[in-house]
C-alpha positions as CSV (number, residue, x, y, z in Angstrom):
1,X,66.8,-24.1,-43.5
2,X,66.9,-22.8,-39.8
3,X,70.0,-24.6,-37.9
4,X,69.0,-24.8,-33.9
5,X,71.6,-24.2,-31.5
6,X,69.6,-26.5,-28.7
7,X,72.6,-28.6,-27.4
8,X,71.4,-32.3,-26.6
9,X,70.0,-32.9,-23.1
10,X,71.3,-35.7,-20.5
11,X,67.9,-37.8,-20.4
12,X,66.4,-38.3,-16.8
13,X,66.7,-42.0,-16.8
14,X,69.3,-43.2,-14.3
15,X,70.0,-46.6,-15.9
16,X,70.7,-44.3,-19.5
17,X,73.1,-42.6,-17.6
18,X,74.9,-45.3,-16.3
19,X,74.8,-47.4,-20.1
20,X,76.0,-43.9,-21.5
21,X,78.8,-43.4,-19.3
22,X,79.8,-46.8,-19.2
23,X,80.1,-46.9,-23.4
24,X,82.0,-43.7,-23.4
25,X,84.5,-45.0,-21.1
26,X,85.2,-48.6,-23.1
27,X,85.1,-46.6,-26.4
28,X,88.2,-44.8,-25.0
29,X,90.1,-47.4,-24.2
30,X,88.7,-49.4,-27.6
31,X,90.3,-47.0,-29.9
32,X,93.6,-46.0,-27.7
33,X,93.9,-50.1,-27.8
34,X,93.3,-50.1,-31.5
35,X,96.1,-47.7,-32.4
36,X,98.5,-49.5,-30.0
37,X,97.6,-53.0,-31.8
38,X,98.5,-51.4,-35.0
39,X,102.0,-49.8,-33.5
40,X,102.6,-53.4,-31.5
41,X,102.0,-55.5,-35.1
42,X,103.6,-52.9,-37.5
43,X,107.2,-53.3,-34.7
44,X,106.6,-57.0,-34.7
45,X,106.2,-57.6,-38.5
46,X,107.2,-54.7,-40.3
47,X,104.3,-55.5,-42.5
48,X,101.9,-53.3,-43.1
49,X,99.4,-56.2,-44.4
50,X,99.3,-57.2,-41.3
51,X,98.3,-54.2,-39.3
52,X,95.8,-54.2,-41.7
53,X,94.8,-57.8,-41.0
54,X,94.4,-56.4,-37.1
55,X,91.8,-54.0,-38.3
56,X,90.3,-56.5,-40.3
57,X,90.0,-59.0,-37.0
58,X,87.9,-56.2,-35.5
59,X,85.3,-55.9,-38.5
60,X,84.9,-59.7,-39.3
61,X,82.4,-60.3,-36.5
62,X,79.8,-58.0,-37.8
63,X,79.2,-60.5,-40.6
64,X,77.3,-63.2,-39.1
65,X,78.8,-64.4,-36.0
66,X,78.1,-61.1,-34.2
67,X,74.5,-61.8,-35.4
68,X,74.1,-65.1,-34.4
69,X,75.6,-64.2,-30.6
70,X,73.1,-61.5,-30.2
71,X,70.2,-63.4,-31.1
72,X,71.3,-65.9,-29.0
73,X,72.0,-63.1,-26.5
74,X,67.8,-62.1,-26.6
75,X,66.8,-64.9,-23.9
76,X,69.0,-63.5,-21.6
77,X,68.3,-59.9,-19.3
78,X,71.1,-57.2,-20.9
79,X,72.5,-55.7,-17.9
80,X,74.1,-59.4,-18.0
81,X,75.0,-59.6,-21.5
82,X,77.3,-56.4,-21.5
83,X,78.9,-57.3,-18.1
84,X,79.7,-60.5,-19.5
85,X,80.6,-59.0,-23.0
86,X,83.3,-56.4,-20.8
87,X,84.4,-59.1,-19.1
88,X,85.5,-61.4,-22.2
89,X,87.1,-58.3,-23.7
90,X,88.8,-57.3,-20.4
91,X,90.1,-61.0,-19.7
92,X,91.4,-60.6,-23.6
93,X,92.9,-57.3,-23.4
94,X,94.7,-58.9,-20.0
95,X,96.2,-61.9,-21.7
96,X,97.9,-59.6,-24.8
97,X,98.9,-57.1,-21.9
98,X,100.3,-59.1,-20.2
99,X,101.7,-61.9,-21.9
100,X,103.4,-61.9,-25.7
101,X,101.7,-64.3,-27.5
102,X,102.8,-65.5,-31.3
103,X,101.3,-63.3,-34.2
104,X,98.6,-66.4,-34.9
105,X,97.5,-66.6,-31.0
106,X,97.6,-62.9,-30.6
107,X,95.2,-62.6,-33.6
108,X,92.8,-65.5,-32.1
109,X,92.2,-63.5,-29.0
110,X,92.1,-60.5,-30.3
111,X,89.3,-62.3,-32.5
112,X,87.0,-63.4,-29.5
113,X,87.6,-59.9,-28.3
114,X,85.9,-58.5,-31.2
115,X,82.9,-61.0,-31.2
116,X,81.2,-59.4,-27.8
117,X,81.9,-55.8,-29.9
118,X,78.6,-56.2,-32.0
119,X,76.6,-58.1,-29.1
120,X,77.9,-55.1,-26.9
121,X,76.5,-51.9,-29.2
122,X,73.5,-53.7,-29.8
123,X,72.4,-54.3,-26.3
124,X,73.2,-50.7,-26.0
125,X,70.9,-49.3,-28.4
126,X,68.6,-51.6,-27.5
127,X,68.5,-50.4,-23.5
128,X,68.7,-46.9,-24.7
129,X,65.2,-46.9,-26.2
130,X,64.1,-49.2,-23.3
131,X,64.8,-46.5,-20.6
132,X,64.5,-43.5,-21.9
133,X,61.3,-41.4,-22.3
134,X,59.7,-41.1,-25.6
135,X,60.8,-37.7,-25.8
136,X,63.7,-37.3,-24.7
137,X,64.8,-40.7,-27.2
138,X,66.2,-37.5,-30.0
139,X,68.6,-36.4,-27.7
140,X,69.5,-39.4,-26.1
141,X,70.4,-40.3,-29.8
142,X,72.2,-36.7,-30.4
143,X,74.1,-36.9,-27.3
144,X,75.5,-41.1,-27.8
145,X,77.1,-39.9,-31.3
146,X,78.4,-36.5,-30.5
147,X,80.2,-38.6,-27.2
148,X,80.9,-41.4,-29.8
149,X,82.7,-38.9,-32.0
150,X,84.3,-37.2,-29.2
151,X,85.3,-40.6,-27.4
152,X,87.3,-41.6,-31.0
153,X,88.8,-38.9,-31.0
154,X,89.9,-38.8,-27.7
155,X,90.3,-42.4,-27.6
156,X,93.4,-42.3,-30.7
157,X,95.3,-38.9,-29.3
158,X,95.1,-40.8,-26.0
159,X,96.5,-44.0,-27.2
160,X,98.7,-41.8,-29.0
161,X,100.3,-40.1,-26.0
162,X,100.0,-43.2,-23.7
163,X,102.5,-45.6,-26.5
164,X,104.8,-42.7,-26.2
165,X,104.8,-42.5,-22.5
166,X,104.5,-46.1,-21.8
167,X,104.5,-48.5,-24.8
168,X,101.9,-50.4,-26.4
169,X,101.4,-53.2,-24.6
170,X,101.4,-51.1,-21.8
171,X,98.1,-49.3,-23.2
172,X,96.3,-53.1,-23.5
173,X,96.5,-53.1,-20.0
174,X,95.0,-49.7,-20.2
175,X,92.1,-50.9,-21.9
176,X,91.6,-53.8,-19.9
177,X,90.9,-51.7,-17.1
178,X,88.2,-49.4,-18.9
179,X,86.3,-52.3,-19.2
180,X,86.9,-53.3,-16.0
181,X,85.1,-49.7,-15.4
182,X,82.4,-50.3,-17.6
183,X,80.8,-53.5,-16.3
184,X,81.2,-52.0,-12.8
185,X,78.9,-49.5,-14.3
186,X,76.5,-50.9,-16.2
187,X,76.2,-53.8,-13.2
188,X,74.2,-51.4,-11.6
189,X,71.6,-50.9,-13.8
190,X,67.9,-51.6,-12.4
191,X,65.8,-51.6,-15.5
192,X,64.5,-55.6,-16.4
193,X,63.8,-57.1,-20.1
194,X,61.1,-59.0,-20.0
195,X,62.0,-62.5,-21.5
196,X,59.8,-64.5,-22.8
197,X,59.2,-68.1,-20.6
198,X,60.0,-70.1,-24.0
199,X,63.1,-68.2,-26.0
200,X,62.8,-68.6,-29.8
201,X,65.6,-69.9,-31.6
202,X,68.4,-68.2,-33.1
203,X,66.9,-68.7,-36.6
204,X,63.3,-67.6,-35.6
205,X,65.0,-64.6,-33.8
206,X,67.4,-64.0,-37.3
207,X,63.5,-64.4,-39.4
208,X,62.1,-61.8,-37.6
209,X,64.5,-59.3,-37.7
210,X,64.7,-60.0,-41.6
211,X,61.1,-59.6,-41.9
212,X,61.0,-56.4,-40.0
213,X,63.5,-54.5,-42.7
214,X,62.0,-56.6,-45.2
215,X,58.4,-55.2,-44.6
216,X,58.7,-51.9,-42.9
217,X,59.0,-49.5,-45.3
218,X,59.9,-46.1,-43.7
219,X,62.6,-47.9,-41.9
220,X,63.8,-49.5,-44.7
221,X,64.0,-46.3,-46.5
222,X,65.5,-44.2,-43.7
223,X,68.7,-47.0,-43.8
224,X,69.3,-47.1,-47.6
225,X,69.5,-43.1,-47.4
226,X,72.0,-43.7,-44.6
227,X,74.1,-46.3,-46.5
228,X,73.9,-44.2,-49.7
229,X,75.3,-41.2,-47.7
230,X,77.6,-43.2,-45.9
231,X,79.2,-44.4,-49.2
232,X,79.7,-41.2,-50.6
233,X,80.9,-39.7,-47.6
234,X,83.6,-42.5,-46.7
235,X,84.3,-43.2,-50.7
236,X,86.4,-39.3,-49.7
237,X,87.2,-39.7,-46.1
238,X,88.8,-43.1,-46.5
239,X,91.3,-41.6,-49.7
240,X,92.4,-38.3,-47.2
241,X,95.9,-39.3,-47.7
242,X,96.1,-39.6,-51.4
243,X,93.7,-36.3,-51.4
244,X,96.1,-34.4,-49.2
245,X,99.1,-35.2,-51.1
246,X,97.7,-35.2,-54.7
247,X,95.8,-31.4,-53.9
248,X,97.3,-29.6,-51.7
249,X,100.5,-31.5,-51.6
250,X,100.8,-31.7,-47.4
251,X,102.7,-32.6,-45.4
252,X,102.1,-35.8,-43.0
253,X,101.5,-34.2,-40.2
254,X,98.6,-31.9,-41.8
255,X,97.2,-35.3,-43.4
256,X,96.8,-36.2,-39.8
257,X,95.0,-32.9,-39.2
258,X,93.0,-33.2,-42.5
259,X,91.4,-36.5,-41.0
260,X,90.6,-35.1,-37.8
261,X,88.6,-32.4,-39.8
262,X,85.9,-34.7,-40.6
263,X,84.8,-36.1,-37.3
264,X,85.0,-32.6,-35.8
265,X,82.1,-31.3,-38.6
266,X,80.2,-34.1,-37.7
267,X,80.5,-33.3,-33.9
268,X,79.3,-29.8,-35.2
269,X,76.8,-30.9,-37.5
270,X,75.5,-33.6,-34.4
271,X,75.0,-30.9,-31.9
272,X,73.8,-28.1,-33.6
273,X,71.4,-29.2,-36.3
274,X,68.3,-29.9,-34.9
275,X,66.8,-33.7,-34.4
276,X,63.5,-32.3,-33.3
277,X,60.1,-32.1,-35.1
278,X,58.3,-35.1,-36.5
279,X,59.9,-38.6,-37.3
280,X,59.4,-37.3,-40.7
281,X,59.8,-33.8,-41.1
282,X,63.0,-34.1,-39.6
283,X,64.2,-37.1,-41.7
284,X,63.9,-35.0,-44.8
285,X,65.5,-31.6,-42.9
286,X,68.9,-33.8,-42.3
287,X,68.6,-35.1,-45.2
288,X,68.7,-31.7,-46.8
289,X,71.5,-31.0,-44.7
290,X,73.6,-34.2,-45.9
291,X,73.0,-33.8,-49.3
292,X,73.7,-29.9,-49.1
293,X,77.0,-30.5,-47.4
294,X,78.1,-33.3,-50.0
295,X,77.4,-31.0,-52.9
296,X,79.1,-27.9,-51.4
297,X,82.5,-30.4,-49.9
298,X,82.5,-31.2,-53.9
299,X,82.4,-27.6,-55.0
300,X,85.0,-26.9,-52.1
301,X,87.7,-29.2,-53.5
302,X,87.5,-27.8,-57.2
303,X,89.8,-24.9,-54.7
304,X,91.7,-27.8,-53.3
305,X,94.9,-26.7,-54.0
306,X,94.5,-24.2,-51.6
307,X,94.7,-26.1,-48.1
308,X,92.2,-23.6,-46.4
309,X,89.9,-24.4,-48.4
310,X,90.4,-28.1,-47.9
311,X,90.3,-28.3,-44.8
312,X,87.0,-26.5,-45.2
313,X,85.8,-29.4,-47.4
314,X,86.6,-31.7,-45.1
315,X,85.3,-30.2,-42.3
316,X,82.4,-29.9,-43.9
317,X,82.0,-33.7,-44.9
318,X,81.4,-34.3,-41.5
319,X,78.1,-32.8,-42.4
320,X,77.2,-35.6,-44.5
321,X,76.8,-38.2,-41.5
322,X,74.0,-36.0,-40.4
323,X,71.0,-38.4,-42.2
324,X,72.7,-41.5,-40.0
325,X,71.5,-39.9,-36.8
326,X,68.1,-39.1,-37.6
327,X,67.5,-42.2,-39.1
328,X,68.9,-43.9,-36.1
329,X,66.1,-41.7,-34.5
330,X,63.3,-42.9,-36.5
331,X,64.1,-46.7,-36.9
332,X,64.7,-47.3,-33.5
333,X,61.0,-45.1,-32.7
334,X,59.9,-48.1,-34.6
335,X,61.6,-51.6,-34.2
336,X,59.4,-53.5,-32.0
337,X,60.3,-55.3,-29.2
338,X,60.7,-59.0,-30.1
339,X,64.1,-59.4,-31.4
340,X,65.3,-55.6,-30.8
341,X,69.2,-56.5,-31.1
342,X,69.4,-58.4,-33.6
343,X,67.5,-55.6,-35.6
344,X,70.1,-53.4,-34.2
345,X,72.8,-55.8,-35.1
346,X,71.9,-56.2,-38.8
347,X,71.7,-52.2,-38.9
348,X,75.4,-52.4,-37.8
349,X,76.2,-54.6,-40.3
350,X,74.9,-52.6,-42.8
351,X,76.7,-49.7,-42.2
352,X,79.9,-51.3,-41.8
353,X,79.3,-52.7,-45.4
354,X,78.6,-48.8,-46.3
355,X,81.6,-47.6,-44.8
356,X,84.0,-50.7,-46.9
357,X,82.0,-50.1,-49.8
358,X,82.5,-46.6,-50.2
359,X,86.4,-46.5,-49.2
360,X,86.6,-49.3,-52.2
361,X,84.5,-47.1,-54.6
362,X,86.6,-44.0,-53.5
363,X,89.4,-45.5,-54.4
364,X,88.3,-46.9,-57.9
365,X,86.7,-43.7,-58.7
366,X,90.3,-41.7,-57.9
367,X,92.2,-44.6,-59.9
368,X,89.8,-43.6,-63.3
369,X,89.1,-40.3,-63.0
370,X,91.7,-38.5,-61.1
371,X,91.8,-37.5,-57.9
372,X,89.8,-34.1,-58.0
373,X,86.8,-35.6,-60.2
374,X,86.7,-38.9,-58.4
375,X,86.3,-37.2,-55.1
376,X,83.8,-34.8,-56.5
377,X,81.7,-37.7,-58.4
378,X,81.7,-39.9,-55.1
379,X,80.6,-36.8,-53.4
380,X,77.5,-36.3,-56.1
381,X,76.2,-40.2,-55.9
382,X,74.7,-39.2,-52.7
383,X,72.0,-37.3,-54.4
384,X,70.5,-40.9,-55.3
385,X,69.4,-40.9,-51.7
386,X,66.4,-38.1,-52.7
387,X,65.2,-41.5,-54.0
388,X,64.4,-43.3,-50.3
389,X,61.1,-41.9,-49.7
390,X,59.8,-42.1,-46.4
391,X,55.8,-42.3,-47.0
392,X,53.4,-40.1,-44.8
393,X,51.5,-43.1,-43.8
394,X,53.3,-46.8,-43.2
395,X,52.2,-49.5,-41.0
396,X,54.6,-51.0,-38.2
397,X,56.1,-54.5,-39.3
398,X,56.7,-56.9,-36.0
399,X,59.7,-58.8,-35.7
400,X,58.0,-61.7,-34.3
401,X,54.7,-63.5,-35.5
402,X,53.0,-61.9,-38.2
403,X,51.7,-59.0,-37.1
404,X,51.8,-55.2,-37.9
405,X,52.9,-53.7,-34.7
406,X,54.7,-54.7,-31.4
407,X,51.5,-56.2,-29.8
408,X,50.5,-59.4,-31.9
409,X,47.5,-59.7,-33.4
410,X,47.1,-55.8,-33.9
411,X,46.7,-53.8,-36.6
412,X,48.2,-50.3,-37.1
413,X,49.3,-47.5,-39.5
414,X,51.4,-44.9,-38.1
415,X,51.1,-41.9,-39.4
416,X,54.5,-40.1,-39.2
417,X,53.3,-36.2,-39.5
418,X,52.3,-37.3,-35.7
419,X,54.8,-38.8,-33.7
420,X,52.3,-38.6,-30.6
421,X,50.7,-41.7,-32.6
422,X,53.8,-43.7,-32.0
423,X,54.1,-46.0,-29.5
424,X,57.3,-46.8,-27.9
425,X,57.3,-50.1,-26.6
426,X,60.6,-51.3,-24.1
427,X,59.4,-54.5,-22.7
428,X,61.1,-53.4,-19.2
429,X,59.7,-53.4,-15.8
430,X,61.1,-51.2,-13.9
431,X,61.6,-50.3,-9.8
432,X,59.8,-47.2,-8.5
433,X,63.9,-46.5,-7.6
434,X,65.2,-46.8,-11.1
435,X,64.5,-43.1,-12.1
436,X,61.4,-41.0,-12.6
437,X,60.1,-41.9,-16.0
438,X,56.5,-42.9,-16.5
439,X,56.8,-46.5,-15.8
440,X,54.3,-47.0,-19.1
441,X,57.0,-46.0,-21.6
């Protein structure tokens, strides 16, 4: 398998530049916030249930709610929906800087914080197909999750530094302001959705995007590969602690440095293996690439006990995530205009059920089998995903209606050795000032 060492280009498209930057800038803050609400809770409490509970706030609005807000969300343009998304979590972030609420009303707001999260990465997935070129969408794909990676990282050693120079409240206040930042940004977009004269209902909106992963089978495929990765993947990532200690017997510190292994692989993995090629042709590439890099992090930790080589297995499990992006790549080639976000919302969903799934399984699997074969065996059940076959030929489920494709009442089959067949579809209209991208796209 030939690896490429073509970084990811910056796409041409001004308002991709501007949603980019913008995302990169609140995922910062996000994440510096996230450890200081854990460090704030943990000093209040002395409970470590209930910094979980804080992380738990964060999730719970992927599972439904966020769902229901971004299909509500579709009537509306979505430079105006992110701007008013950054400034509900700003205004949030404000209140628990600035004031010191009790446990219960500090966990409310940071709740309604978390329900413009899912409407927020939505409407950004959704604008990144809309304004960039068709092919330039691989690398705009590439380039959001190597930043995404880089940004968490940067985003908890930042938050780390900042509670030791400041404190953690301090570091809400922080975050309040990146937001600030953000909707600054992303108020300057120029691209417009658009929105249909008579809105369809939440439910009718929920319907379609249901029948789109319902119906379309490559896409369907390409996510159960990614969730059966992602469950393997996390089912070791999630136990590093209890690996560290159990194999290699480390020290806390080094635990720390284990976990930042993984996430650096898959910054590797994400710029260097190549996205490019057919939708199809390069699904089954990363695939290999997952699959190969789960079988050879198992055969690293039989060596565990040495922490060189550990290291090396989890560095090398950041390899794993490399099926998510190229099946990020080809579903969103494919989801058609009518109901885009929710589409993009349920996928989030999904994968945050992958991610809690395999940290459970994980855990079980350690509990029965030890820690070694657990870990290995987690590893392994990601071979089931040779069983998501992505067909040559497939036709193009609507969201919307009951037609094939993204116009009603047409008929097509895509043929995905041929990505020239594919149309790509952003329901935008766009100034002659926006960037220089064929206004057709």
């Amino acid at each position: 398998m030939k690896i490429s060492s073509a970084l990811p280009t910056i796409p041409r498209s001004r308002d991709f530049r501007r949603v980019w930057s913008a995302a990169i800038i609140s995922q910062l803050g996000d994440w510096s916030a996230r450890l200081a609400i854990g460090i704030m809770v943990f000093d209040r409490t002395d409970r470590p249930i209930y910094v979980g509970t804080a992380a738990l706030v964060f999730i719970i609005p992927y599972f439904g709610l966020g769902q229901a807000l971004t299909a509500f969300a579709e009537r509306f343009q979505r430079r105006n929906v992110m701007v008013s998304c950054d400034a509900l979590r700003g205004v949030a972030f404000l209140i628990l800087g600035v004031l010191d609420p009790p446990l219960l009303v500090f966990f409310i707001v940071l709740f309604i914080a978390a329900t413009a999260d899912p409407v927020f990465e939505a409407n950004v997935s959704a604008t990144i197909l809309e304004t960039v070129d068709g092919d330039e969408y691989d690398s705009a794909i590439r380039l959001r999750h190597v930043s995404g990676e880089v940004a968490t990282l940067g985003g908890l050693g930042l938050g780390g530094l900042l509670v030791g120079w400041l404190d953690a409240q301090q570091v809400l206040l922080a975050d309040a302001l990146t937001f600030a930042f953000s909707a600054f940004v992303i108020a300057g977009l120029v691209a417009r959705r658009q929105t249909p004269a008579v809105p369809p209902t939440v439910r009718e909106t929920f319907a379609g995007g249901i029948r789109f992963l319902r119906h379309d089978q490559t896409s369907r495929n390409a996510v159960l590969a990614t969730m059966i990765t992602l469950i393997a993947a996390m089912a070791v990532q999630a136990q590093v602690p209890v690996i560290g200690l159990e194999l290699a017997d480390l020290r806390p510190e080094l635990i720390g440095a284990l976990a930042m292994a993984t996430p650096a692989g898959s910054i590797v993995a994400l710029t260097f293996v190549s996205t490019r090629g057919t939708g199809r042709a390069a699904y089954y590439r990363n695939l290999v690439v997952s699959l190969g890099a789960a079988v050879l992090t198992a055969g690293l930790l039989q060596f565990g006990d040495n922490p060189f080589a550990l290291f090396a297995a989890f560095f090398t499990l950041g390899f794993v995530y490399q099926t998510s992006m190229t099946a990020n790549i080809l579903v969103g080639r494919r989801i058609p205009a009518e109901g885009r976000t929710v589409v993009f919302g349920m996928l989030q969903a999904l994968i945050i059920i992958a991610n809690g799934t395999g940290a459970w399984l994980g855990g079980l699997a350690i509990e029965l089998l030890g820690t070694r074969a657990g870990a290995q065996i987690s590893l392994l059940f990601s071979l089931a995903a040779l069983l998501a076959v992505i067909p040559k030929v497939t036709p193009r489920v609507a969201a919307a209606g009951g037609a094939t494709t993204a116009q009603r009442g047409e008929e097509l089959s895509i043929d995905l050795t041929d990505d020239s067949r594919m149309d790509h579809t952003s329901g935008m209209n766009r100034t002659p000032m926006s960037d220089d991208i064929d206004s057709n796209i």
